[in-house]
N, C-alpha and C positions, 0 to 999 in steps of 0.2 A: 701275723695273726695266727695263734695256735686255736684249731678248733676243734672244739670235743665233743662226744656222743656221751650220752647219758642213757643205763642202762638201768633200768627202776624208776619208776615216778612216784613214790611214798613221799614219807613225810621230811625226809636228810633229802632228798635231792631239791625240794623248795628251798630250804635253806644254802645249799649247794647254791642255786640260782640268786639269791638275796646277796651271795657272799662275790658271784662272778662278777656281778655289775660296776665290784672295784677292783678288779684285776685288769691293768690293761693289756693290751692286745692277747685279747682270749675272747673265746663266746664257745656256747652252745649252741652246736646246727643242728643237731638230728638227737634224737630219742623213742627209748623203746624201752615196755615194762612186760611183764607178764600179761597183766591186766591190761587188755587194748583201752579198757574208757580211761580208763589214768591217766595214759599215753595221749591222747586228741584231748583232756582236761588239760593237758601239763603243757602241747604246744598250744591249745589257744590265749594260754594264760602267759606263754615266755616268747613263743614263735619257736623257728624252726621245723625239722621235719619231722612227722609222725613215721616210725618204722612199722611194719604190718612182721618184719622177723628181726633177728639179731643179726643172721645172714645180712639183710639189705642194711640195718645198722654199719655193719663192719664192710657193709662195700661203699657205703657213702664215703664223700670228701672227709674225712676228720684225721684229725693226728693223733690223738686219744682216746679212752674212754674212762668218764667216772662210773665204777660200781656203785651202786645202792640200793645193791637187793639184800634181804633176808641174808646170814653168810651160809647156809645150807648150798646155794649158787656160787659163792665164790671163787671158787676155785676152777669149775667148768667155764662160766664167763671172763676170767683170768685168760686161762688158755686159750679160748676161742679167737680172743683179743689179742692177746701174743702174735697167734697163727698166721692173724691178718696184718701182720705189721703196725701193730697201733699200742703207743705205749699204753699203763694204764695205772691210775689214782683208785684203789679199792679203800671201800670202806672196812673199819676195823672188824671184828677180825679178821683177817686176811685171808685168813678160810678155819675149816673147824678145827684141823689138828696140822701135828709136824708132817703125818706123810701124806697130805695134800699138799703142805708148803714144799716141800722138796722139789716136784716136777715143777710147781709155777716159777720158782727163782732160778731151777737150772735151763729152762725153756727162754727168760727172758734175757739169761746169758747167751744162751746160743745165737738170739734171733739178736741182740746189740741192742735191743731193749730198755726202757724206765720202767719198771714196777714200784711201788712204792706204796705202800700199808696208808688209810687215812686214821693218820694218830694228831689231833690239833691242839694238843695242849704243850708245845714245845715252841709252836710256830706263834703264838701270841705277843703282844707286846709286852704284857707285864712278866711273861716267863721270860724273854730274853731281856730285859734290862734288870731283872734279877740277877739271872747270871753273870751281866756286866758287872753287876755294882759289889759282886761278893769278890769277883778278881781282885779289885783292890781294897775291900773288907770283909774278910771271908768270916763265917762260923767257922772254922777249922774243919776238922775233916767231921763227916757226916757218920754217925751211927744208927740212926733211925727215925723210921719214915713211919708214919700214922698218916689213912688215907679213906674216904669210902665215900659213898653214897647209897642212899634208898630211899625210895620213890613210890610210894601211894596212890597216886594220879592215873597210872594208866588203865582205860577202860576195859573191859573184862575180854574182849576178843582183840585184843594188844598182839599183834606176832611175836611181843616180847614172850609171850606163854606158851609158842608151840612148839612142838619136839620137832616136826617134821621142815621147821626152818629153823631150826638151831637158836630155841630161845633159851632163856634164864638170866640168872642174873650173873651168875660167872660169864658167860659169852656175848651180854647185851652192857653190863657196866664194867668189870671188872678188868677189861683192857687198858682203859686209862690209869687202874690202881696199881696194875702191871708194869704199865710205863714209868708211872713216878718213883715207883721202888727200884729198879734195875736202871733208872735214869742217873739216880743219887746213888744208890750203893752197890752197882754191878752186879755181875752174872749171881745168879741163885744158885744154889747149894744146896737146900733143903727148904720142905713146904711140910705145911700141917693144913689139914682143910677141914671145917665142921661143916655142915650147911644141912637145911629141910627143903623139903621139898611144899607142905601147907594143904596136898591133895592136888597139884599138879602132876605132870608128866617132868617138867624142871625144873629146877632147883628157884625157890623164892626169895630164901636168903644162905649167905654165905658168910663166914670168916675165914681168914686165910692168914698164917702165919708165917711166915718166909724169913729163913737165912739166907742171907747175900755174900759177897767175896769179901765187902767192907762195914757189914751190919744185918742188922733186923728190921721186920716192917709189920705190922698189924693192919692190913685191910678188911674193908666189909663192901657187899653191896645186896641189893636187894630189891624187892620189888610189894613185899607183905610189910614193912615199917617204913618210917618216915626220918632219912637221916638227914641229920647238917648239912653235910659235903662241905666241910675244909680240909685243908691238910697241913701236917706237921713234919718239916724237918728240921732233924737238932743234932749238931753239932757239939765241937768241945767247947768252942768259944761261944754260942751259942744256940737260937732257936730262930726258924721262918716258919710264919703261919699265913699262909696262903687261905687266903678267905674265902667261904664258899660264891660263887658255886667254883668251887678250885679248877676246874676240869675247865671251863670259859672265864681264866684268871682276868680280874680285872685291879684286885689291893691285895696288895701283903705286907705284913710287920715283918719286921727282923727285933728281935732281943738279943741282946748281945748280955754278956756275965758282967759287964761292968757297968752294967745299970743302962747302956743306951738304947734307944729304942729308935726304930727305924722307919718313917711310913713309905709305901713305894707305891704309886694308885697309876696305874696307866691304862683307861678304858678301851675297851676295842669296840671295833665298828662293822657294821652288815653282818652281825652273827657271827661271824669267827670264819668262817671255813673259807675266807679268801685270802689267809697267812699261808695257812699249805700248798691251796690252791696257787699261789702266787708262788713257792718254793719248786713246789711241780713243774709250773711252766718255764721257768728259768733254768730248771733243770733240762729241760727238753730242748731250750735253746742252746743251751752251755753243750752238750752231744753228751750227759752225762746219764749211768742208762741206774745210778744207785744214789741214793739219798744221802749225805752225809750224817744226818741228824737223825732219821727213820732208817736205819741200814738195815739189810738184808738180814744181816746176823741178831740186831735188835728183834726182827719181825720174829724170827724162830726161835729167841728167846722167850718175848711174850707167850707166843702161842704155847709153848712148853709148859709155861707156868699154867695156862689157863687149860689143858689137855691133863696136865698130872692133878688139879684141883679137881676138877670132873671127875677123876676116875677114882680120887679117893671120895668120895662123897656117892660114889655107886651112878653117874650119871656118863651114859655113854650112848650117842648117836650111832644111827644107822650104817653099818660097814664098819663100827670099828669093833 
């Protein structure tokens, strides 16, 4: 039984808990948030133990901990985690920029550690029997990705809005449009970034235009319009359109140039977040301390993308 501490009780770590109750031999024992009422809401509604510090968190029994705070925190609750010997599942971003990532992945070398970015849209069903099924029919090779989201919904004192936890729509959506682009057409090369800001402190919406080592990608995300959320990638032989909400894949077509057409529908189940979840723990059993799939060097690519988008669009947090 691998047991984990939970460090946030927001709105990802309920789904966190929706998703653990199909991971076997896992649970959550102990938790702790900023906010103490979250914390005594969040064990009387899951169980386990309320922590009063992070300190008493990280001295409790657990083998890990999942992040899901704000990522303004990321990076200090990485480490702190590290220190105590406990590997750790961080929610995306992995922290704000490349020189906070640097000490947390060379720390979790040192200590024989698992760190591992929470990125869930690889771990899905329908994304890996995609991948399967293009092994032996592929689109040929991949040129470009078309990718986004934007979202209406959130109410006005949304953390997604604050500067001072590292909101916006680059650092709150745009990791997943990061992954899909560097997933399919490798390391970036070059970016182009427009975005406004709408009378925020950050950015509301964004486009981002990115050359890769094997192509180009057009993403968007946002938080002031209301987008689709599918995604497109196209090939020489031909095209997959990943249906929204692409980022929690559940159908996608393939077109192919000689007229075939492909359906691939494979629902997921408890929310999503217990494929990773369930990648993580396996990796902790397996003594493996790096992700094959969310690798170290993925995570500092992302970030890079999302730290050089920021800065061309004038939006730079605190210290940097």
């Amino acid at each position: 039984m691998i047991k984990l501490g939970i460090i946030g009780c927001g709105r990802i770590s309920h789904r966190f808990m929706q998703g653990i109750k199909q991971v076997e031999g896992a649970e959550v024992t102990a938790a702790w948030s900023r906010r103490a009422e979250s914390v005594e809401q969040f064990v009387n509604q899951y169980g386990g133990k309320a922590c009063d510090s992070i300190d008493e968190l990280l001295a409790s029994d657990i083998d890990a901990v999942y992040i899901a705070t704000l990522p303004d925190s990321h990076a200090e609750y990485s480490i702190s985690a590290l220190n105590a010997g406990k590997h750790v599942l961080c929610e995306k971003p992995a922290t704000v920029n490349l020189a906070q990532l640097g000490p947390v992945l060379q720390l979790a070398k040192e200590k024989k550690l698992l760190f591992m970015e929470g990125m869930k849209p690889p771990f899905y069903p329908l994304y890996r029997k995609l991948k399967e099924y293009l092994l032996t029919d592929p689109i040929g090779p991949v040129g470009y990705v078309r990718a986004g989201s934007a979202v209406m919904d959130c109410p006005p004192d949304h953390p997604n809005y604050s500067y001072d936890l590292v909101g916006g729509a680059i650092m709150q959506i745009a990791p997943y449009e990061a992954f899909l682009a560097l997933d399919w057409l490798g390391p970036m090369t070059d970016i182009q970034t427009m975005g406004r800001f709408s009378g925020k402190e950050v950015d509301m919406f964004a486009i981002l235009q990115t050359q890769h080592q094997d192509g180009y990608a057009q993403l968007y995300c946002g938080f002031d319009l209301h987008g689709k959320g599918d995604a497109l990638i196209v090939g020489t032989l031909g095209h997959i359109t990943i249906h929204k909400n692409w980022w929690n894949p559940s159908k996608a077509t393939i077109d192919y140039l000689d007229g075939r057409s492909i359906e691939i529908d494979e629902p997921f189940t408890a929310g999503g977040l217990n494929y990773e979840t369930e990648h993580f723990c396996n990796l902790i059993r397996n003594g493996q301390t790096e992700s094959p799939i969310i690798t170290h060097e993925l995570s500092r690519q992302m970030i890079a993308m999302l730290e050089t988008s920021r800065k061309q669009i004038g939006l730079k947090f605190k210290g940097e």
